[in-house]
Structures are given as structure tokens and as C-alpha cells.
C-alpha positions, 0 to 999 in steps of 0.5 A: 246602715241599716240594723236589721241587715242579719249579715251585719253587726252593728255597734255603738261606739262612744267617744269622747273624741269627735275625729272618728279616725281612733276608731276607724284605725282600731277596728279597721287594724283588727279586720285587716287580720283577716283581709276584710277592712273592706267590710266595716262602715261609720254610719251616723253621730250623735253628740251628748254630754262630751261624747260622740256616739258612732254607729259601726257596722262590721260584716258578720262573716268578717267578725267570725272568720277572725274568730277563727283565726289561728292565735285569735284570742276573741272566743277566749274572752266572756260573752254570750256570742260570737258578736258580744265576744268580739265588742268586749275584745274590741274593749280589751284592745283599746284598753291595750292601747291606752284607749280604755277612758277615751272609747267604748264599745258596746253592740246595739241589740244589747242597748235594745234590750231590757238589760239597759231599761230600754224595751 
């Protein structure tokens, strides 16, 4: 998985279960609206402090034809764009499930910026 790849959006997962399939179901449940579970990849881990750090990749077409889906709440919620919509209704559904203390996500490029200290 590549993060330069501009048909791709890359997201950080932090989880503080190591068994990536909570993760893989809520995303994948998501982009199968849409006929698109083909779409999303697990890449590499990283283990600190008790929790997992996943990186996801999810197809940007994908992410945006759900946006557009009749009765999709994603462009309803804050965020600069399309992408930063869908990672913090991605934090919405996991706090739906209960799942709010247990995985968060957050897109890469923003940990990239000077937002979180990191140039």
C-alpha cells in the first residue's frame, strides 16, 4: 500500500484489539452499500502502548459514490472534505456499535500535518 497513490485514501486505525477483523467488518459493512468491499485493503501494523495501529486503504471513487448514496449521512457530518467526512462517520458508526473506546480512526495526511506537531 502506497500513500501517494491519489486514487486511494489511506487511514490510520488505532486499535486496541490486535484481531484486525472489528475493523475489517465495520469498513468493509460500510463499502459493501455500495458494492465496492473489493475496494478497501489492511496493510502494515505497528504495536504501542496497548494498541494496534492499522493502516487501511479504501478506493476514493468508492469513498465518494457512498457519499452520494441516496440516505447517506456522510456529507451531513463536520469535515473539510469528502475524505475527512467519511473517517470521522466512520468514528460515528463504531461509537454506534459501541466500539468508541476500542478503534479510532483518523486519515493519514492529516497526522502528516503540522496539526498534530509532525511537519
Amino acid at each position: 500500500m502506497t500513500l501517494s497513490d491519489p486514487e486511494r485514501i489511506v487511514i490510520q486505525v488505532a486499535s486496541v484489539d490486535a484481531d484486525p477483523k472489528v475493523i475489517e467488518g465495520l469498513v468493509l459493512d460500510t463499502l459493501n452499500m455500495v458494492h465496492a468491499g473489493e475496494s478497501m485493503a489492511i496493510g502494515e501494523t505497528d504495536s504501542a502502548l496497548g494498541w494496534t495501529f492499522y493502516r487501511v486503504s479504501a478506493s476514493r471513487a468508492a469513498v465518494r459514490h457512498l457519499a452520494s448514496f441516496p440516505g447517506s449521512d456522510i456529507m451531513k457530518v463536520r469535515g473539510d472534505s469528502v475524505e475527512q467526512r467519511f473517517v470521522n462517520w466512520l468514528n460515528r458508526q463504531a461509537k454506534k456499535k459501541g466500539l468508541g473506546d476500542r478503534i479510532h480512526f483518523t486519515l493519514v495526511s492529516d497526522l502528516r500535518s503540522s496539526r498534530y506537531g509532525l511537519f
